[in-house]
C-alpha positions, 0 to 999 in steps of 0.5 A, spaced: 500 500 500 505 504 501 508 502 494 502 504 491 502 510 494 508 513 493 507 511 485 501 516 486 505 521 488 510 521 483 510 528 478 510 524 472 503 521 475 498 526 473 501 527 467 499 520 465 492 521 468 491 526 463 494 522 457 490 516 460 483 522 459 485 523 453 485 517 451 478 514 453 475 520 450 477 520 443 476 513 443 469 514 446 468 519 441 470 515 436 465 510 438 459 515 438 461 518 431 462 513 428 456 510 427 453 516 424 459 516 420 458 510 417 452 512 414 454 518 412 459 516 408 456 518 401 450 517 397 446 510 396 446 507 389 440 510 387 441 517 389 448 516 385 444 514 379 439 521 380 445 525 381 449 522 374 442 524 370 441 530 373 448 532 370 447 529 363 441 533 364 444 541 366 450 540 362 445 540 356 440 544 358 443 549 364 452 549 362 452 554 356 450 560 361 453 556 368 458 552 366 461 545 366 461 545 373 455 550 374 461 555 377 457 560 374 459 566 368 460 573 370 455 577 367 452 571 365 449 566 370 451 566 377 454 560 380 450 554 382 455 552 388 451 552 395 444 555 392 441 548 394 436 544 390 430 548 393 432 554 388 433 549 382 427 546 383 423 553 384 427 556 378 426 550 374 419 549 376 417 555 375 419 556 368 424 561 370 430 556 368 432 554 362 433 561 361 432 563 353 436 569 354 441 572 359 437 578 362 436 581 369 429 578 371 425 572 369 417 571 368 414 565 370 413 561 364 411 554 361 415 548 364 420 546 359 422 539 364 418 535 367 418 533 375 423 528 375 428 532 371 427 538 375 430 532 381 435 529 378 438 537 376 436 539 384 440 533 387 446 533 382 447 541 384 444 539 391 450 534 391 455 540 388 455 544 395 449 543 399 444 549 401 437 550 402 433 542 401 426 542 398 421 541 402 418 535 404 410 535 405 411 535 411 413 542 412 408 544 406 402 542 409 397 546 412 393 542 417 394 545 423 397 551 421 394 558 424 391 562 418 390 568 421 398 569 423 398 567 417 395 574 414 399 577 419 406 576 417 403 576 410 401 583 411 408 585 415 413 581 410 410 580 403 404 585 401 409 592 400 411 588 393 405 581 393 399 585 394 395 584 400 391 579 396 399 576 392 397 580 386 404 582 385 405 588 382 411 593 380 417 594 384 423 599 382 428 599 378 424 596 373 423 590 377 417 586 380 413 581 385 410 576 381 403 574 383 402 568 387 395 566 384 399 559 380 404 558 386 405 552 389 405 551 396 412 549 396 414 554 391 412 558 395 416 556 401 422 555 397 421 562 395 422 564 402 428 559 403 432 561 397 430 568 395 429 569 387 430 575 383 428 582 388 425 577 394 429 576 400 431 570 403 427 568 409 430 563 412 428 558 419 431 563 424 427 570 420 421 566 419 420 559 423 418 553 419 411 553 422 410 561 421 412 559 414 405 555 414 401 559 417 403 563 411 402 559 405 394 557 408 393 564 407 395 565 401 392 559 399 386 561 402 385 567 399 384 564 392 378 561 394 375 567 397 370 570 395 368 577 392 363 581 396 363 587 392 363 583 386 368 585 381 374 583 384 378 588 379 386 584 380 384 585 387 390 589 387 387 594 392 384 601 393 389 605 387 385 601 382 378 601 386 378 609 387 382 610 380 375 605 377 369 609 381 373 615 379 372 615 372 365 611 372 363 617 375 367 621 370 364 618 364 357 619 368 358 627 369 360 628 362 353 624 359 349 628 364 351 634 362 350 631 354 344 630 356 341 636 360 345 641 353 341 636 349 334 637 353 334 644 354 338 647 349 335 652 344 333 650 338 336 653 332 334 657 326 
């Protein structure tokens, strides 16, 4: 017991139990990671397919503007690396990519791929750099979701350039806000995540993935809605409404006063 003791008191003891510490814990580290890093390890042999079609793909349709290896064209086409595959499928979903021309700003237009290649083009350029991930339906579903909320961050986010209704409208600098009339629930929400165009990024800390569907329930319940007054007129709000009656009232006055000269004016010789 003495020997032992007097071992233990030995300066170079300590520095031994520390070595010795420092040994279980990257082993045991070791142990907890690796696991999840077996499993990691890279993409299954499906997903590998998907990517390879999804380059075949890019590189006929999406390489002249942004390159090989999507790094991007200066005055062209940005880089493709880290925007995720959420913005390719919104870009390409939309009709806005394949683009048939540079410009600043792209419409909305008829969709050139269909939903399968958009993935293998998403995945591949997902597989480049990760980024935002397209949403599952989970996360687009609006069971549950709070409507009325919804309306609120609507009205405090995204109706100075989408109308209180998602009409759209213009903006400045000659660009604009498309309406959300023909947008999916996961357009919409990858529109949050990625930012296209004039719009910004939105992401899960600014707004939380549960705000997100509270907002989507309302745009979407806004279509369905009915028009009290009758004539919806774009419900683009009251500029378009006052500038309506303004005029109806206008042409109203210039008939009566047609029809007073007509009826009391006097005859002539």
């Amino acid at each position: 017991m003495t020997s032992i003791t007097g071992k233990r008191r030995h300066p170079v003891a300590g520095y031994a139990v520390v070595v010795l510490g420092l040994l279980l814990a990257g082993v045991a580290y070791a142990v907890v990671t690796g696991g999840g890093a077996a499993s990691a390890s890279g993409p299954s042999p499906s997903q590998q397919a998907q990517i390879a079609q999804g380059k075949e793909i890019f590189l006929q349709e999406c390489s002249s503007c942004h390159g090989l290896f999507a790094q991007g064209t200066p005055g062209i086409a940005p880089s493709l690396i880290g925007v995720g595959s959420a913005a390719v499928d919104f870009q390409v979903s939309t009709g806005r990519m394949p683009a048939k021309e540079p410009q600043a700003e792209f419409p909305r237009k008829p969709v050139l791929l269909n939903a399968a290649k958009t993935r293998d083009v998403a995945e591949y350029i997902a597989s480049l750099g990760g980024g935002p991930a397209i949403p599952t339906a989970a996360q687009v579903s609006q069971a549950g979701a709070n409507v009325g909320f919804g309306q609120q961050l609507f009205v405090a986010d995204c109706a100075q350039c989408h109308n209180f209704q998602g009409a759209g409208g213009a903006l400045t600098y000659g660009k604009y806000a498309p309406a959300l009339t023909n947008a999916t629930p996961t357009q919409i929400y990858e529109a949050m995540l990625t930012g296209p165009e004039a719009m910004p990024v939105f992401n899960n800390t600014t707004i939380t993935p549960q705000q997100k569907r509270d907002i989507i329930a309302y745009v979407v319940q806004t279509r369905s809605e009915p028009n009290p007054g009758g004539f919806s007129l774009g419900r683009v709000g009251p500029v378009t409404e006052g500038l309506v009656v303004f005029l109806g009232l206008l042409l109203f006055m210039v008939f009566a006063a047609l029809w007073i000269t007509a009826k009391h004016g006097k005859p002539h010789e």
